[in-house]
DRENMAR-122299 format. One line per field, with one value per residue (C-alpha): residue number from 1; residue in one letter; x, y, z. Coordinates in Angstrom, 3 decimals. Layout:
<atoms>
num NUM	...
residuo a	...
px X	...
py Y	...
pz Z	...
</atoms>
This chain:
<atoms>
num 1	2	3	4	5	6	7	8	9	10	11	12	13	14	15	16	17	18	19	20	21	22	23	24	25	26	27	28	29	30	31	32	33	34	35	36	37	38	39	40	41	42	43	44	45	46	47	48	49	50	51	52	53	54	55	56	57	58	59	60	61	62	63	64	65	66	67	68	69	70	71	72	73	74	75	76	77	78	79	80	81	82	83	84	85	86	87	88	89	90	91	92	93	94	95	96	97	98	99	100	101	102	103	104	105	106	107	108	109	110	111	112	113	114	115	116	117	118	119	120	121	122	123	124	125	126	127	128	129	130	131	132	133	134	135	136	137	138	139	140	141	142	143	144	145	146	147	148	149	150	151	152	153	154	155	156	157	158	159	160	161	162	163	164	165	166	167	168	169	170	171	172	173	174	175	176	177	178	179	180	181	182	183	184	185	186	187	188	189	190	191	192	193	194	195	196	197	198	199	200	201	202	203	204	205	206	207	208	209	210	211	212	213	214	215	216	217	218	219	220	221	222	223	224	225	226	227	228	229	230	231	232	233	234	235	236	237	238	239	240	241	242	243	244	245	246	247	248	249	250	251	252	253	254	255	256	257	258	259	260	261	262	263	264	265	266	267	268	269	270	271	272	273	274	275	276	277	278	279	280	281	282	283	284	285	286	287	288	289	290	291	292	293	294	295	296	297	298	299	300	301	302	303	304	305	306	307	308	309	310	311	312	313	314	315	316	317	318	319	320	321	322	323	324	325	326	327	328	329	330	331	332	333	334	335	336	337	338	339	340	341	342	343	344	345	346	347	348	349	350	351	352	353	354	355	356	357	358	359	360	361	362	363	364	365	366	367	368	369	370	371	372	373	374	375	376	377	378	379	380	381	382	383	384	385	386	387	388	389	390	391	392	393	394	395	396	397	398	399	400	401	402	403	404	405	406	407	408	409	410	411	412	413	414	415	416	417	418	419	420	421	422	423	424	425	426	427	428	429	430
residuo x	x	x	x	x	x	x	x	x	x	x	x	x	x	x	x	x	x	x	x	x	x	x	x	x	x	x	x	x	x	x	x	x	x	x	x	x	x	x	x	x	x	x	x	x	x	x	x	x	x	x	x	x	x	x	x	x	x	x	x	x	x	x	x	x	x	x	x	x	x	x	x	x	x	x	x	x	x	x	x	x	x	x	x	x	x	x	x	x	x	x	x	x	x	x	x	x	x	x	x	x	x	x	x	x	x	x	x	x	x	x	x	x	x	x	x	x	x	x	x	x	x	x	x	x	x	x	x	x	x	x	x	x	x	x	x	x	x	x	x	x	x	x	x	x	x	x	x	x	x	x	x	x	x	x	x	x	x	x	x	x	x	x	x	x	x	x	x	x	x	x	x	x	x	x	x	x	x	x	x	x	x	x	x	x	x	x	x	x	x	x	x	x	x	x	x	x	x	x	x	x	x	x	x	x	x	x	x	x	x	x	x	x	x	x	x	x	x	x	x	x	x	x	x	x	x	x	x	x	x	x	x	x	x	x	x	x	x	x	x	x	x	x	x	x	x	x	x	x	x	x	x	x	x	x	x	x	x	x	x	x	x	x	x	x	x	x	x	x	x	x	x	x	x	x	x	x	x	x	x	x	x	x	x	x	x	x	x	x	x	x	x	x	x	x	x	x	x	x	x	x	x	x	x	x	x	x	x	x	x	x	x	x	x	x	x	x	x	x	x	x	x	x	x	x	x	x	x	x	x	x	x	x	x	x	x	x	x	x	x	x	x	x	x	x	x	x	x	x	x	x	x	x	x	x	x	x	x	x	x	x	x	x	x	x	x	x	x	x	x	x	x	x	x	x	x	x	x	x	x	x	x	x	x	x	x	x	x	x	x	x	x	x	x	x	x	x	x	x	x	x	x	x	x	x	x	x	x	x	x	x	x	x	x	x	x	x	x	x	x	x	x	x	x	x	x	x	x	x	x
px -294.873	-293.099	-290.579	-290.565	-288.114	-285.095	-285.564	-282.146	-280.777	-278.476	-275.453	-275.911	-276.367	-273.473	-271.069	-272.982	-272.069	-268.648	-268.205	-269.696	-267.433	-263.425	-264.928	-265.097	-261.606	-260.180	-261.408	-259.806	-256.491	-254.543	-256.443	-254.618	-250.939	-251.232	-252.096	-248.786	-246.412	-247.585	-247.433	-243.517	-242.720	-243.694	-241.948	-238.385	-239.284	-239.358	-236.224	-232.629	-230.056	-226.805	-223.969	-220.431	-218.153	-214.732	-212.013	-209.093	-205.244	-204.273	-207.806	-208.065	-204.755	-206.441	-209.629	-207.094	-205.308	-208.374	-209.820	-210.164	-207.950	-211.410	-211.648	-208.156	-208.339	-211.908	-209.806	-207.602	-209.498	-211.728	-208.328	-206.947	-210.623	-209.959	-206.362	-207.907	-210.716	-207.628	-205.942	-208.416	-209.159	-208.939	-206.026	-203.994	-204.629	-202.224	-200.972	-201.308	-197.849	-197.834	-194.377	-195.106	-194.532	-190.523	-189.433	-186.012	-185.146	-186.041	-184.056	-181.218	-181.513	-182.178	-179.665	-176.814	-178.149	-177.533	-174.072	-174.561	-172.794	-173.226	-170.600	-171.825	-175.238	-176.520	-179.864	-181.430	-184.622	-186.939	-190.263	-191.928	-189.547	-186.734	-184.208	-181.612	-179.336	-177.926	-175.065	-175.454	-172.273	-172.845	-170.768	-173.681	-176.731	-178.679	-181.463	-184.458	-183.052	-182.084	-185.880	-187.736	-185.227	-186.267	-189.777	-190.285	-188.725	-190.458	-193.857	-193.067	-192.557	-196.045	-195.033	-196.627	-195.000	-196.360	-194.311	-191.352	-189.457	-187.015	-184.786	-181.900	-179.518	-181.140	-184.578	-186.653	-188.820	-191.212	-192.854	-195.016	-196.828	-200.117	-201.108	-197.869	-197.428	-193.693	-192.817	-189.628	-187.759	-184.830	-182.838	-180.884	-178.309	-175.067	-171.668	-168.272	-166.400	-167.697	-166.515	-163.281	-161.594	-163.820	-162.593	-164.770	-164.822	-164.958	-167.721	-168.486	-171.610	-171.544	-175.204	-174.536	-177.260	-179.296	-179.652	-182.645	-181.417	-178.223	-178.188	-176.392	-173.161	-172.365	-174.927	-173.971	-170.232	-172.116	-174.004	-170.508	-169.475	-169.751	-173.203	-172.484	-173.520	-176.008	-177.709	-180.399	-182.625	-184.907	-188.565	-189.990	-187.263	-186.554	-184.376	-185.781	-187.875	-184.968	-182.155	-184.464	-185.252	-181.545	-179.762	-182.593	-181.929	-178.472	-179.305	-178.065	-180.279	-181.496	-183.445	-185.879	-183.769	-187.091	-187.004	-187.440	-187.275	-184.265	-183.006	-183.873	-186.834	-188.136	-185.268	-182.963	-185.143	-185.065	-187.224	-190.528	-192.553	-190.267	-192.111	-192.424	-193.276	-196.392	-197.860	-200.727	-200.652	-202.347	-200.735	-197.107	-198.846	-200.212	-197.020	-194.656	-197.013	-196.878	-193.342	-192.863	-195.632	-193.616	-189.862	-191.709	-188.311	-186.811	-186.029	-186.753	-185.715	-183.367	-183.448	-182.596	-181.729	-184.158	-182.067	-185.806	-187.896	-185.862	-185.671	-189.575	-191.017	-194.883	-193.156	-190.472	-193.283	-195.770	-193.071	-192.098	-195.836	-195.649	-192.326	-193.580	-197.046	-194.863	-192.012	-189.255	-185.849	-185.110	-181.728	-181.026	-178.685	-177.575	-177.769	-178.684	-176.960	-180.225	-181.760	-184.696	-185.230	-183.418	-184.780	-188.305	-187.587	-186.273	-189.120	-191.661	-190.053	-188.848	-184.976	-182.972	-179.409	-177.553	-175.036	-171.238	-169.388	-169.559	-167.644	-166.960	-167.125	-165.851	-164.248	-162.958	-159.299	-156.335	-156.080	-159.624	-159.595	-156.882	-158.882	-162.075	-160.027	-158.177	-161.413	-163.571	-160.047	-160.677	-164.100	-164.192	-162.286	-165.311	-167.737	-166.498	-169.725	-169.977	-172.187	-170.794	-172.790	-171.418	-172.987	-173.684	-173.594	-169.994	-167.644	-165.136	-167.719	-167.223	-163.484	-162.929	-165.212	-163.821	-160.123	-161.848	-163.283	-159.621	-158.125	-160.523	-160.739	-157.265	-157.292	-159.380	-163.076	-165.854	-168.296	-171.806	-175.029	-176.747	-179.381	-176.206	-174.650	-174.172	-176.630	-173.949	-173.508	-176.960	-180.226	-183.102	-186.195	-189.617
py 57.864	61.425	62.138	65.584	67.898	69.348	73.106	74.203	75.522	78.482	76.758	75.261	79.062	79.962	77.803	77.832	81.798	81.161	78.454	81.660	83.963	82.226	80.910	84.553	85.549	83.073	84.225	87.967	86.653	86.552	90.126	91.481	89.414	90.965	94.304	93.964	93.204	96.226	98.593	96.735	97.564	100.963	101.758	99.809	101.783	105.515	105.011	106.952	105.129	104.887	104.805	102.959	105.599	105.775	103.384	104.823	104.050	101.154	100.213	103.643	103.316	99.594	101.261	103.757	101.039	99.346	102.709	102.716	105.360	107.112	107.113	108.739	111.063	112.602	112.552	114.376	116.925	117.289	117.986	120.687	122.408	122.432	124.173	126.913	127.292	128.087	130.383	132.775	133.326	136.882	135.836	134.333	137.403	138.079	142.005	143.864	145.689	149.060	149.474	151.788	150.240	150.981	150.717	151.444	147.746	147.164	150.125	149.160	145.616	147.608	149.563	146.717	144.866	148.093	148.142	151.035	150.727	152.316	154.798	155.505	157.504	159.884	159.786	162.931	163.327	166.154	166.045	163.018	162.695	160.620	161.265	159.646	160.558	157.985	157.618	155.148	153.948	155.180	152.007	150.252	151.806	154.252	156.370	154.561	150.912	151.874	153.383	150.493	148.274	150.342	150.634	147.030	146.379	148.554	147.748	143.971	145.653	146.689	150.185	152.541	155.308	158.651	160.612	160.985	164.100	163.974	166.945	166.307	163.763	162.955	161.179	161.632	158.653	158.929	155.921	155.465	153.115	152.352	152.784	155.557	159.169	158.795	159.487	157.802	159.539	157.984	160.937	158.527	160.319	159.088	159.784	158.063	159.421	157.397	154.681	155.131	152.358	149.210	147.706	147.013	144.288	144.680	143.107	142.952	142.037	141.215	141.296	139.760	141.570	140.212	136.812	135.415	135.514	133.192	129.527	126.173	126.071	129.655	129.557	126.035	128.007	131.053	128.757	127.750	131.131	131.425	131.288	134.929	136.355	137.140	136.736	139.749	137.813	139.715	138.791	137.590	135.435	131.632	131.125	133.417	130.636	128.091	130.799	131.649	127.841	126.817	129.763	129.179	125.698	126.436	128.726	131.474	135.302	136.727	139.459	140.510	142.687	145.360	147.060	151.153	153.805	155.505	158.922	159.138	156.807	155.145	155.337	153.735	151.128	148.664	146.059	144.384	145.109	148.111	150.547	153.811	157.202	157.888	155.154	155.172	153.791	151.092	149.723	150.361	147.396	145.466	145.588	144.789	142.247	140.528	139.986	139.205	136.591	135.115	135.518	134.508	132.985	136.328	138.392	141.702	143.549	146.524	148.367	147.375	151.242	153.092	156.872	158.662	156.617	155.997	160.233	160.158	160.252	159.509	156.840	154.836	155.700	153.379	150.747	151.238	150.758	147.258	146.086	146.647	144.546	141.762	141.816	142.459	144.830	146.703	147.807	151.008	150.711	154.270	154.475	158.434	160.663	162.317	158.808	158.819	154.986	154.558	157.637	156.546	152.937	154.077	156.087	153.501	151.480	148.344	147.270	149.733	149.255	151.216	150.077	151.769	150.754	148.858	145.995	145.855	149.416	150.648	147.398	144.322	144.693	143.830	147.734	148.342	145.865	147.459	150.363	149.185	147.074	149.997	152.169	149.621	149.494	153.586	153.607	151.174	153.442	155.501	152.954	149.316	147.633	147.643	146.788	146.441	145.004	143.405	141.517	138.102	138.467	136.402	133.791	136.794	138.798	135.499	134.729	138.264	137.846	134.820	136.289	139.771	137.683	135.387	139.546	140.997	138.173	137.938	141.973	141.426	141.553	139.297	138.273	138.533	138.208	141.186	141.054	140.860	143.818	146.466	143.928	141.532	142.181	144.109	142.613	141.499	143.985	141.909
pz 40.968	40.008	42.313	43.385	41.885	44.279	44.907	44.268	47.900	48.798	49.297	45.616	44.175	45.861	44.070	40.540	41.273	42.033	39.026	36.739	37.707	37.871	34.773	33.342	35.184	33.246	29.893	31.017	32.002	28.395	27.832	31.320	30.132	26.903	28.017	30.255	27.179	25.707	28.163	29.002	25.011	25.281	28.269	26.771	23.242	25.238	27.193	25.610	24.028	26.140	24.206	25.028	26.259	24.109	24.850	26.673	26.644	24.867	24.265	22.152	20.403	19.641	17.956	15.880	14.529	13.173	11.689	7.988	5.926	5.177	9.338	9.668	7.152	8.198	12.279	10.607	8.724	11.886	13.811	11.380	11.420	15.466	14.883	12.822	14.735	17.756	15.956	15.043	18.335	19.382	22.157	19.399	16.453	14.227	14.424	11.158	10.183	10.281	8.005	4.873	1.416	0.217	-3.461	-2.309	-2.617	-5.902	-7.002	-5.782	-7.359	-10.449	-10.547	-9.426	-12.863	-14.776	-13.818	-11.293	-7.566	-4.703	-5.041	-8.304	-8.076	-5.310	-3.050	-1.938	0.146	-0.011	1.478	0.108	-2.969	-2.929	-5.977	-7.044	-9.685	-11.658	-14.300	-17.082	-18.874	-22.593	-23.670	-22.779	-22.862	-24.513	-22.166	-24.240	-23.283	-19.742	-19.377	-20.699	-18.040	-14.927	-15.761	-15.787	-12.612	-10.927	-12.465	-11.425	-7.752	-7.738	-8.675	-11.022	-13.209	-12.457	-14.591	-17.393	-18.755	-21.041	-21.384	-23.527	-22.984	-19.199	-18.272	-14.991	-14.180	-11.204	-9.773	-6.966	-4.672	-3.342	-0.023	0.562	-0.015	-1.382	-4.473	-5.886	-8.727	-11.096	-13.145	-15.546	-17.723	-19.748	-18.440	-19.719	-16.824	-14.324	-15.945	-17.019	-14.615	-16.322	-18.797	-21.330	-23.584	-27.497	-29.392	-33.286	-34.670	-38.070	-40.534	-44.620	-46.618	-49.745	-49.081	-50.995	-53.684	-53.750	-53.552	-54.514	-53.222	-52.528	-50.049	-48.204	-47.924	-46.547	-43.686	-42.615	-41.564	-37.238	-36.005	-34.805	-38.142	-38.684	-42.208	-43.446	-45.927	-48.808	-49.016	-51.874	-53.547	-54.680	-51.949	-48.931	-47.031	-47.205	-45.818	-43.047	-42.308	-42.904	-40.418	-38.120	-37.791	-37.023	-34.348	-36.017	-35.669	-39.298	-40.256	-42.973	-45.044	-46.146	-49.467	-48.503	-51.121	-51.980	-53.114	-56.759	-56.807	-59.322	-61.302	-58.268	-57.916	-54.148	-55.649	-55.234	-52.374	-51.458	-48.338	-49.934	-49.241	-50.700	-49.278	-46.510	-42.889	-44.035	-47.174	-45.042	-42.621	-45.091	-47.428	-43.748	-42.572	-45.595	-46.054	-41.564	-42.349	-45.209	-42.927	-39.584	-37.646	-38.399	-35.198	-36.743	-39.841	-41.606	-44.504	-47.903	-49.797	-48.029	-47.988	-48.770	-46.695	-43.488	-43.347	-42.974	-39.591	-40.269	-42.551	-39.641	-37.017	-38.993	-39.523	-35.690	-34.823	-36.594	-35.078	-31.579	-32.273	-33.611	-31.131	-33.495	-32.854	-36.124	-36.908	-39.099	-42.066	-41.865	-45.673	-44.811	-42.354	-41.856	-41.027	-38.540	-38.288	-35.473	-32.696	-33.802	-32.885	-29.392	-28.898	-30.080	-27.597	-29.856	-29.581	-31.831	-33.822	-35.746	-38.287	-37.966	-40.830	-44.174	-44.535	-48.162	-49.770	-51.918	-52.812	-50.852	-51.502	-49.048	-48.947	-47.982	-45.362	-43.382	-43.516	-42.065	-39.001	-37.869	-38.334	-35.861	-33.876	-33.704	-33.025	-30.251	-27.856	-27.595	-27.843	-27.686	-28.901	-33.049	-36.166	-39.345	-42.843	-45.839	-48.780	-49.976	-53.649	-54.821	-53.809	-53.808	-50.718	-48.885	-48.700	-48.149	-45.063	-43.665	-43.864	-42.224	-39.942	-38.675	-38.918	-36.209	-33.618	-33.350	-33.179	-30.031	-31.209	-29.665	-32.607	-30.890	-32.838	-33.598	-30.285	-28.434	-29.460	-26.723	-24.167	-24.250	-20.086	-20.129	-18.565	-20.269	-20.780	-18.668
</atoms>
């Protein structure tokens, strides 16, 4: 017999419900945890980073210590860039002067180096001109050297020459600065008188011509002469190269001793690669250029004959023009009264000398050599600074030198080499 089937009551609906339902809760719960976690990361993720604040005290001076060098020296660098930035700030600014540019200074410097004292030149104002008058001891100077002194002072003071006029034996030189309205003027002129009281010491310098040509013994005797003299070597011959090398090795100054054309040319003849008159700008250069390039420790040159030539002034101007590229002095051999050579060196600015006396003309007797000391003896009252030239060509030139040479010294002569001679207390040209 079927039994009948239970008809499921309220109460049992009630907890089937209930069983349904936490059954389903359940399910959601690791849904709501994780939900939670998220939210929890997000809200950690969007809050600011606190930083330590720095140690203090000791506890700073303990994180200095461990700093790397790199550490320091970017501290430091950040420190310096602090300083600056303090100092340019407009409390702390920095005046600008208001004092007007003065050459005065440098003048005075200039002129203490040229021998000049105070008491010694004048100052006069007028306007914006300020002049000074200045003597120049004649023993010493000549206006062309004294110029090219003072103008490169005062260029290396920032100066600028406005003006020169020459007018005889005196020179005006006007410089000027920028940024002022002054106007500084030197009048340089030559005047014994002021001088009379210092005593001034007498020099020789001595120049052997011809070399080049000698060699062998004669020419080992001639290197043992005192490095003061100075040897004048010929291009162009067996021996030239070696006497340059040789004398320049000893320390001693030579020259290039240039062929010029003479009175009575071609039959008076100087030699190969003689400068002549007829000759063009250009072949003087390339004919002087040649034979510097060949003597190239040589200091400058002089003239071998050369009584024609050195009396022409397109001629010497050419020559000068070469001498001043190449930085050489020149020194005129006076073999013509009339002799240009040596104005148009001044005035082409390169370091001029003049020769005074000839050792050994006419001859080199006992006689003769009386003759020439108490001639330089003569001349150096009026100008105590002297050149003299002799030759190279015998044993006889040389032991007549060497006893000249013992003669003078003890007479009171300085020996000097020829760049020395009347700048041997004299500044330097910048």
């Amino acid at each position: 017999m079927n039994k009948p089937k239970k008809t499921p009551t309220k109460t049992t609906k009630r907890k089937t419900s209930k069983a349904k339902k936490k059954k389903q809760d359940q399910g959601l719960l690791p849904y709501i945890l994780m939900g939670l976690v998220a939210v929890v990361a997000i809200w950690l993720i969007l809050q600011p980073i606190k930083t330590e604040p720095a140690p203090k005290d000791k506890d700073a001076e303990k994180v200095a210590q461990k700093a790397t060098p790199a550490k320091k020296a970017q501290a430091k660098r950040s420190t310096a860039t602090k300083d600056k930035t303090k100092d340019k700030t407009p409390a702390k600014a920095v005046k600008k002067s208001t004092s007007q540019p003065d050459l005065e200074p440098s003048i005075i410097a200039t002129l203490k180096e040229l021998g000049v004292g105070e008491k010694l030149y004048k100052k006069q104002k007028r306007g914006n001109t300020i002049t000074y008058q200045v003597p120049l001891d004649q023993n010493v100077y000549d206006l062309y050297y004294a110029n090219m002194v003072i103008k490169g002072r005062m260029e290396r003071a920032g100066a600028k020459m406005v003006n020169a006029v020459e007018r005889g034996k005196r020179q005006s030189l006007s410089f000027s600065l920028p940024d002022s309205k002054t106007t500084w003027k030197l009048e340089i002129y030559l005047d014994s008188k002021a001088y009379k009281d210092k005593a001034q010491p007498k020099t020789l310098a001595i120049v052997v011509d011809d070399f080049g040509e000698i060699g062998g013994k004669l020419l080992d005797d001639f290197l043992f002469l005192p490095q003061a003299v100075t040897f004048a070597i010929m291009p162009g011959y067996e021996n030239s190269v070696t006497t340059m090398e040789r004398a320049h090795a000893q320390g001693r100054e030579s020259i290039a001793h240039i062929p010029m054309e003479p009175i009575g040319y071609p039959q008076v003849n100087p030699g190969k690669g003689a400068i002549l008159v007829q000759m063009s700008q250009q072949e003087i250069r390339k004919t002087l250029t040649k034979h510097l390039d060949q003597l190239h420790l040589c200091i400058g040159i002089n003239n071998h004959m050369g009584s024609f030539a050195t009396t022409d002034k397109d001629v010497m101007r050419h020559v000068m023009s070469v001498l001043k590229e190449r930085n050489k002095l020149f020194l005129d051999s006076r073999t013509s009264n009339v002799s240009v050579a040596y104005s148009e060196a001044q005035k082409a600015h390169v370091p001029a000398y003049r020769n005074h006396i000839f050792l050994d003309a006419p001859n080199i007797s006992d006689a003769n050599m009386d003759a020439k000391i108490k001639q330089l003896q003569s001349m150096s009252q009026s100008n105590p600074n002297l050149i003299a030239i002799t030759h190279c060509h015998s044993r006889e030139k040389l032991v007549y030198l060497q006893k000249f040479i013992d003669r003078i010294t003890k007479a009171g002569f300085t020996l000097v080499p020829l760049s020395k001679s009347g700048r041997y207390y004299v500044p330097k040209i910048i």
